[in-house]
C-alpha positions in Angstrom: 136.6 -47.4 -3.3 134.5 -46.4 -0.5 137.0 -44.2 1.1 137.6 -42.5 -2.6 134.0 -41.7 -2.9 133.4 -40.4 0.9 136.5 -37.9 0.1 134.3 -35.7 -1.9 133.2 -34.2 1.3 136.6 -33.9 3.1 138.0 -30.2 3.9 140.9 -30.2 1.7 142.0 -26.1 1.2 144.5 -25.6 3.9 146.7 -22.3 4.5 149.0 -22.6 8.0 147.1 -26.4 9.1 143.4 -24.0 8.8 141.4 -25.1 6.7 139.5 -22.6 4.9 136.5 -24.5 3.1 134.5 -23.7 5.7 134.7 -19.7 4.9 132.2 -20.9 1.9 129.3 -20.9 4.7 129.5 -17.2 5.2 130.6 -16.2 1.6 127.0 -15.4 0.7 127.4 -12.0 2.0 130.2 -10.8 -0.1 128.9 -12.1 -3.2 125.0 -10.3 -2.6 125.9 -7.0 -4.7 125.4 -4.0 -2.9 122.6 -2.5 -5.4 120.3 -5.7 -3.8 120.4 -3.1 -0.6 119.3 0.2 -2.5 117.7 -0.6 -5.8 114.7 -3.0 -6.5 114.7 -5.7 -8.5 113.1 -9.3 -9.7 115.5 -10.9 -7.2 114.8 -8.8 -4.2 111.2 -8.3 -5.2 110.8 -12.6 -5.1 113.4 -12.9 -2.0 111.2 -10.3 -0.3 108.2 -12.2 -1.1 109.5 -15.3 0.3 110.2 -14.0 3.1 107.0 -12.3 4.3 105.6 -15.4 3.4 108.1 -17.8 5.8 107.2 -14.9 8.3 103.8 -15.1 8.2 103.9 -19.2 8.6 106.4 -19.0 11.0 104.6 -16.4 12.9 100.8 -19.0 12.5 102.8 -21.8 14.3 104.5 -19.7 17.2 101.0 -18.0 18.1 99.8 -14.6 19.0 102.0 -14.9 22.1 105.0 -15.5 20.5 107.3 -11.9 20.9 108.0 -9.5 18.0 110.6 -10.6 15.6 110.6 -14.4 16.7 110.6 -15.7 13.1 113.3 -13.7 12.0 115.8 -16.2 13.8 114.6 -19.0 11.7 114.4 -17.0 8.5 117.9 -16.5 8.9 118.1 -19.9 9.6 116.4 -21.0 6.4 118.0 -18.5 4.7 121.9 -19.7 5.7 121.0 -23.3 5.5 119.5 -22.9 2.0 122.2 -21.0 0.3 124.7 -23.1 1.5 122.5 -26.2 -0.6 122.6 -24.7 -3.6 126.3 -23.7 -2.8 127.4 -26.9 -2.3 125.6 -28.3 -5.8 128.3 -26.4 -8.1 131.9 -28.1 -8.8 134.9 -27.6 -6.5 132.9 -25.9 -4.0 132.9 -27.1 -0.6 129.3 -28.4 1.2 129.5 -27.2 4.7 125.7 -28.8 5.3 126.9 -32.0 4.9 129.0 -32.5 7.8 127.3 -33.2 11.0 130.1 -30.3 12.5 128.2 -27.5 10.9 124.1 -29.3 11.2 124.6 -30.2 14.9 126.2 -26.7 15.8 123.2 -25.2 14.6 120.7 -27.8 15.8 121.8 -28.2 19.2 122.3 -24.8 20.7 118.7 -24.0 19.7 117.4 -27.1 21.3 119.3 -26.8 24.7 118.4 -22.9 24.3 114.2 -24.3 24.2 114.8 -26.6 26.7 116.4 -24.0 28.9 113.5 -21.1 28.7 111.2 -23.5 29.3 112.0 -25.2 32.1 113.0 -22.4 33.5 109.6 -20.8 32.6 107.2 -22.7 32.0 107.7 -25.9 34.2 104.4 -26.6 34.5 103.8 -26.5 31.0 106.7 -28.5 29.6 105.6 -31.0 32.6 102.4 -31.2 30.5 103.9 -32.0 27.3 105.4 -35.7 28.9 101.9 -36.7 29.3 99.7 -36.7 26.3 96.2 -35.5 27.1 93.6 -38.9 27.6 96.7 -41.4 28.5 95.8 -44.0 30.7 97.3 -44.2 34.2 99.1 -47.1 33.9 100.9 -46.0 30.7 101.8 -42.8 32.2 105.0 -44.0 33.3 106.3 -45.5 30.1 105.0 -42.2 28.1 107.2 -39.9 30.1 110.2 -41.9 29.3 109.1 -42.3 25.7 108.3 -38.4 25.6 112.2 -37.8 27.1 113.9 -39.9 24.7 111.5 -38.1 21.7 112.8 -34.8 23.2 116.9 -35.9 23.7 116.9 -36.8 20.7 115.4 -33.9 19.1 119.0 -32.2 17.4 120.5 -35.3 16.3 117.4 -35.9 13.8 117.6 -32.3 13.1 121.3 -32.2 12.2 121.0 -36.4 10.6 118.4 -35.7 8.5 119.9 -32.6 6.8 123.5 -34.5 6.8 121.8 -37.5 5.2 120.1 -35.7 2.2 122.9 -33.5 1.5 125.5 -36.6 1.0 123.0 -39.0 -0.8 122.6 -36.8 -3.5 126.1 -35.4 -4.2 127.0 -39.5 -4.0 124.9 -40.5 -6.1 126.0 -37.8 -9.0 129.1 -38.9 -8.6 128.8 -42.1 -8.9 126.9 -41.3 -12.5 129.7 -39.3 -13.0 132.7 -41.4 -12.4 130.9 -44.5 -14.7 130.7 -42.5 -17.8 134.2 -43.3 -19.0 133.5 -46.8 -19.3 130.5 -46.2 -22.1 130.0 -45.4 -25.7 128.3 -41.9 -26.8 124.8 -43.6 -27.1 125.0 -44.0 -23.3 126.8 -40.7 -22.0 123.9 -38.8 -23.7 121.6 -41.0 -21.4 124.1 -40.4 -18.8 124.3 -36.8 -18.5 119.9 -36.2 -18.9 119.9 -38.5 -16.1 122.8 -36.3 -14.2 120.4 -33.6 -15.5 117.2 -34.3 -13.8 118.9 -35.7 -10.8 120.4 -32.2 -10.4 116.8 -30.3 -10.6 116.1 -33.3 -8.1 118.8 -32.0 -5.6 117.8 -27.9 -6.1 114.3 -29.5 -4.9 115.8 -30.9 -2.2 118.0 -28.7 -1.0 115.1 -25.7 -0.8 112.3 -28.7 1.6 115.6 -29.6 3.5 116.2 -25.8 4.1 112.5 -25.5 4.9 112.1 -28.5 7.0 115.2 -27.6 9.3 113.1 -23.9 9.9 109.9 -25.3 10.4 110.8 -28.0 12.7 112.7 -25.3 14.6 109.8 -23.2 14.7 107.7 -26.2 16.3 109.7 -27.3 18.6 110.4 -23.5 20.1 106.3 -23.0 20.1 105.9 -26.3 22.7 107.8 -23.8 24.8 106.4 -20.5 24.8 
């Protein structure tokens, strides 16, 4: 049974041993009509508006320091992650954010990429960051290896936690799904409001995930600038 369920999320379109479910990740930009480019409209005008917004956050939490166009890296990062969410939420359509292959490839290049400017740059500064400001001497040891391990394992939560939320949800609709042949009317009607509300659930979800994997992103690349 368990296998069954957990095959929801196996790449099964295959031409010449390729599989091509993961083209869905980057099939957001031949669907965006070309008049979203030229022509206003409610869409742009509200896409637009998010966006200067996640800019102007993104740009609080960097600091004046931070270069120009540092957020738009993890706009685009909010931006791919989120539509590939709400991708994943229709039928027959593969979720790419599910699988750990797609989270950790964009969790852990950043990561090792903030690791690498900064102690390459700031030594000094990412020194400081071991050692919380008023620790006790004799507890300065066991911070710095407490700090390390809270920094290795930085990615894998990253990548986990999106991975996580993306497959509880899509199991749990279709384990509502697959029970409704074994009940009368009276309780498919219950059945499919409750498939309902847990789907307005998962859009809510997949937009904080979307945010959380940006904003954590952003703070972890302002501990190094």
């Amino acid at each position: 049974m368990m296998t069954n369920l957990f095959s929801i999320f196996d790449p099964s379109t295959t031409i010449f041993n390729f599989s091509i479910n993961w083209i869905s990740t980057f099939i957001g930009l031949s669907v965006i009509p070309c008049s979203y480019w030229f022509f206003q409209s409610r869409f742009n005008l509200i896409w637009n508006n998010i966006i200067f917004l996640l800019h102007s956050e993104f740009k609080t939490l960097l600091g004046p320091q931070s270069p120009n166009g540092s957020t738009f890296i993890f706009i685009s990062l909010f931006s791919l992650i989120l539509f590939n969410n709400f991708l994943g939420l229709f039928p027959y359509i593969f979720t790419s954010t599910s699988h750990l292959t797609l989270t950790l490839s964009l969790a852990l290049p950043l990561w090792l990429t903030f690791m690498i400017f900064g102690w390459l740059n700031h030594t000094q500064h990412m020194f400081a960051h071991l050692v919380p400001q008023g620790t006790p001497a004799a507890l300065m040891p066991f911070m710095v290896c407490i700090e390390t391990v809270s920094n290795m394992i930085r990615p894998g939560t990253l990548a986990v936690r999106l991975t996580a939320n993306m497959i509880a949800g899509h199991l749990l609709l279709t384990l509502l799904g697959n029970t409704g042949n074994s009940m009368s009317i009276v309780f498919i009607s219950f059945l499919i409001f409750g498939q309902i509300l847990l789907l307005l659930l998962e859009f809510a979800v997949a937009i904080i995930q979307s945010y959380v994997f940006a904003i954590l992103s952003t703070l972890y690349s302002s501990e190094v600038i």
